[in-house]
N, C-alpha and C positions, 0 to 999 in steps of 0.2 A: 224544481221538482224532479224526483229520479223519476226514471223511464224505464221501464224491463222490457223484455221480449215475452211474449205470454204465446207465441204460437209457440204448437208442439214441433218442437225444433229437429226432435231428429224421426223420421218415419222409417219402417222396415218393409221390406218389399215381401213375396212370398218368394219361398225357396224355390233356388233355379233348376233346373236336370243336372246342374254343376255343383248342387249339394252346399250353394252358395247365398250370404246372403249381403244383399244392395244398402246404403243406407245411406239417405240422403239427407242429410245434413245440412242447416244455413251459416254453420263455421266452416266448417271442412271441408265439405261440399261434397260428391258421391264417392261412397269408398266400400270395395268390396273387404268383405269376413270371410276367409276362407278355410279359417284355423277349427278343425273338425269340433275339438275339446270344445273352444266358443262356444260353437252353435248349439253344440248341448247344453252348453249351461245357459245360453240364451233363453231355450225352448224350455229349460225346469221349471217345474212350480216356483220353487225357491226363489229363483231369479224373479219372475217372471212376478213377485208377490211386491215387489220394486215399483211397480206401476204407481201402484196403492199407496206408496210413504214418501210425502210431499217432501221436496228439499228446504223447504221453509221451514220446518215441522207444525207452525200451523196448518190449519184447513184454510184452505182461502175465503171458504164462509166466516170466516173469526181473522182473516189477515188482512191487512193493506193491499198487499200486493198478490198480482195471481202467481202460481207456485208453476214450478214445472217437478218433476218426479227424480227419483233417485235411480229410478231405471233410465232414462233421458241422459243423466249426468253419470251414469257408470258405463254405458255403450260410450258417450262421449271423451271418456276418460282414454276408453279402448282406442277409438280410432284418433284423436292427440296422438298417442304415443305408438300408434303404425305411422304416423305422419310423418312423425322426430324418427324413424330406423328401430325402436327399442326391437329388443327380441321378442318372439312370442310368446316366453312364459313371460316376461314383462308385460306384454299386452292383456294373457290372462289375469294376473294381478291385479292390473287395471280394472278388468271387468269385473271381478270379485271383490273388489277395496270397499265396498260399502254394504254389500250382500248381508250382514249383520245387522244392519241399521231396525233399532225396533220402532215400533208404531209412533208415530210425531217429529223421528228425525230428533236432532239435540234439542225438541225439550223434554224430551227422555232425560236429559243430564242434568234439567232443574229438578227433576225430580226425584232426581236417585243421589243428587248430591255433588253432583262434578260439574255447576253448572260454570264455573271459573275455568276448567279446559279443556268443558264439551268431547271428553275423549273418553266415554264410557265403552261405546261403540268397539272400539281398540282392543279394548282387556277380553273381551270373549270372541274377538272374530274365530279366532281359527278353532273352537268348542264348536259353537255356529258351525260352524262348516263340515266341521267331523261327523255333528249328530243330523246332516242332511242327507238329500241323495246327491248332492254335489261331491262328498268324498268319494261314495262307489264314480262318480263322472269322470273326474279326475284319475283315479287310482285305473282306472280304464283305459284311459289314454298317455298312464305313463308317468303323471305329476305325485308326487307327494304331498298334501295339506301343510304340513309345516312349513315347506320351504317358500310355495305360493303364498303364505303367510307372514312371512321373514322378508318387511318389509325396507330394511335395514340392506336387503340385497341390492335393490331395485332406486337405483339413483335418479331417475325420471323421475318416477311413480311419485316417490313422498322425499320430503327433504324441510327441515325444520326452517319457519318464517324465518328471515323474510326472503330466503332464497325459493325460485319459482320451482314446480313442481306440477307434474301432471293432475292431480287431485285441486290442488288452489285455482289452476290456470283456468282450467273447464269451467269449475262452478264460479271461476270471477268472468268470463266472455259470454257465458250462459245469461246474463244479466244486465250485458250492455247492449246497445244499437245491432244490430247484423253486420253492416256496413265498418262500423267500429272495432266488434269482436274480428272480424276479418283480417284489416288490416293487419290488430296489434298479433294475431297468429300468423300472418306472414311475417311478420318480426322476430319471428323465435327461430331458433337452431339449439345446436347443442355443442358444447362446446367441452372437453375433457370429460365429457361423462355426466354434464349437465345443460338443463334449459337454462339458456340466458336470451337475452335480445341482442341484435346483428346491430344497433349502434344505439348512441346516445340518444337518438329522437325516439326513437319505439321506446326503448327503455322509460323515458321522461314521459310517453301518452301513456304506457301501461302500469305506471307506478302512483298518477293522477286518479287514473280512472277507476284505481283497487280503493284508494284512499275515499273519494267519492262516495263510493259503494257502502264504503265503511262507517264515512259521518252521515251518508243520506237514511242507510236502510239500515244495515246490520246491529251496528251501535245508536242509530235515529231510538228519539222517542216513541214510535210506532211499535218497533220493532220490542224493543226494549219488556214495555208495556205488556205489547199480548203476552210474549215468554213468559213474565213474571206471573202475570193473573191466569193463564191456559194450563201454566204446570200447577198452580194452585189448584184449580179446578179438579186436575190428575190428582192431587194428591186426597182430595178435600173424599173423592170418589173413591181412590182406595179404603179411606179410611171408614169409610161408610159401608163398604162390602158393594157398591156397584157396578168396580170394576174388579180384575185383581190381577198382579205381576204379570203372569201366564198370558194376560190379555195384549201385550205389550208386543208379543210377538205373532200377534198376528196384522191388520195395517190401519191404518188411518181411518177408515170408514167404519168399519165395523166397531174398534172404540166410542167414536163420534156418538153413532147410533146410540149406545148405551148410555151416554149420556145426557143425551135425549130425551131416550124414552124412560130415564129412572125416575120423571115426576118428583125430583129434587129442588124443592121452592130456591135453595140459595143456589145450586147447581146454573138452574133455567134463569137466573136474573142475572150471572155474572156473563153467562154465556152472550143474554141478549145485551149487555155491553159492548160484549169484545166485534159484535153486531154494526156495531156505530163505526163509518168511514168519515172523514177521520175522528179518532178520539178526541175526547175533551181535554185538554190540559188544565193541569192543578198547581198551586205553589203549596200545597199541602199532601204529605204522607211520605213516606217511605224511601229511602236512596237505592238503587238498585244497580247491579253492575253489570256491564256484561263483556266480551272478549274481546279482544282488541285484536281486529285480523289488519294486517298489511304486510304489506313487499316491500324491498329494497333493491330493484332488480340488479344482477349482474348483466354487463352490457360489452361487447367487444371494441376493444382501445386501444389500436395498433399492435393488433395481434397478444394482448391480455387482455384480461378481464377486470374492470373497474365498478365500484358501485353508484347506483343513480348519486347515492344521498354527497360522497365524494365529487363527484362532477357537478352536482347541482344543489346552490345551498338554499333558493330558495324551495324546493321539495322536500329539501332536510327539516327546514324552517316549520313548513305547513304540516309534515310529518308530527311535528313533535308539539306542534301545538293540538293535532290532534288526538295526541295521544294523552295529553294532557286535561280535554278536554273528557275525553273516555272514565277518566280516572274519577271525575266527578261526581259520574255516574246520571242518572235518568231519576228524576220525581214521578215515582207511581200511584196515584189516585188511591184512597181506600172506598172501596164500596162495599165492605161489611156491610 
């Protein structure tokens, strides 16, 4: 059975007479924010509306598992990548990579259409950010939105599967043990201008324990499940006039609420499904798919860089039958 970490992981202290802020963390463990810009955008609304949009994009009243926020995982991002050296418009970056994310997190992308690379989020961040008071923030202390946005800069920050990257790293330790998540972030450096792991062993726990994550939760039947029937619900609501677009951007609760309170007979009966821990499994209905997240970590090998799946064939082995498995897809219950 997978295991998350459900405490609120990262806490903020109150601001010091140093204009500073404390944050203490069960990955990283205490690390100051001194970067003026940050703490502005920390204290925005905007930012600050992160609390409220679950990294799961379920609510946890409709999930398996309890959620932690997208604000937790964008501060987390930030202080990963003060960890690793990055500069500090790279650590801004960091803070702002998810700043877009509308109400549910990617199952906003079942519902708009992209749920195959969950990457709707993407296409409008830097719109988002223009039409906030994080541009006047920025433009205040000197940054440009586009270039904060030009994530193609920032070789930490994002970097295409299965190489690590500050974004993958956080929300994949965010979900393991403390003790776990520790170690395999002592494992990392940076090595030409990227995260890799400091040797074969890290490399070999942190490329298990992504995969794990992967067949237990993310692509699990659980998971699977709610996405499909929760964005249905979204959609079932648009189409009825109970919610509408515009509502999407504001966070998770307040949605909720509305559907809720619309007194929608099919609404309120699929809701009190998604209700039931665990769900019921069916050999009847529907094949559903969903993204296939994994690593392949690069790992230091007498001064190069090699890949787990090359050093180790049985993680190559388990890799690809996982992914095979992915491919098959999830049996979704019909409860029309």
């Amino acid at each position: 059975m997978l295991k998350t970490v459900n405490a609120y992981i990262i806490r903020t202290s109150l601001m010091t007479p140093e204009n500073t802020l404390i944050q203490h963390d069960q990955i990283y463990g205490e690390s100051r924010i001194d970067i003026p810009v940050a703490i502005d955008v920390i204290r925005s609304a905007t930012f600050q509306r992160l609390k409220r949009i679950n990294q799961y994009g379920v609510p946890d009243e409709f999930y398996h598992l309890p959620n932690f926020s997208r604000y937790e995982h964008s501060i987390g991002v930030m202080l990963l990548l003060k960890h690793l050296g990055a500069s500090e418009e790279e650590q801004l970056a960091g803070l702002l990579h998810d700043v877009s994310h509308k109400a549910f997190s990617h199952v906003y992308d079942w519902v708009a259409g992209s749920a195959k690379h969950e990457d709707s989020q993407d296409k409008g961040h830097m719109q988002y950010i223009e039409n906030s008071e994080l541009a006047a923030i920025l433009s205040a202390h000197g940054y440009k939105v586009e270039k904060i946005t030009d994530y193609h800069r920032f070789g930490l920050l994002e970097r295409e599967s299965p190489d690590l990257c500050a974004d993958r790293v956080d929300y994949a330790l965010r979900e393991l043990k403390p003790e776990l998540a520790r170690e395999i972030f002592k494992g990392l450096t940076v090595f030409n201008g990227q995260i890799v792991c400091k040797n074969l062993q890290r490399a070999a726990k942190f490329g298990r324990a992504f995969l794990k994550l992967q067949v237990e939760h993310w692509g699990g039947y659980e998971a699977v499940v709610r996405y499909h029937i929760f964005s249905g619900i979204l959609k079932l609501a648009l189409e009825k006039g109970i919610i509408t677009p515009e509502n999407f951007m504001t966070d998770d609760d307040f949605v909720t609420t509305k559907l809720k309170e619309s007194g929608d007979e099919e609404i309120s009966r699929k809701l009190n499904f998604l209700r039931q821990k665990p769900l019921p499994k069916t050999k009847e209905g529907i094949t559903v798919h969903k993204k296939f997240r994994y690593i392949d970590p690069l790992f230091i090998n007498n001064g190069k860089l090699l890949r787990l799946s090359e050093a180790d064939e049985k993680f190559l082995e388990t890799l690809e039958k996982a992914r095979e498995e992915n491919l098959k897809g999830v049996i979704v219950p019909n409860i029309n």
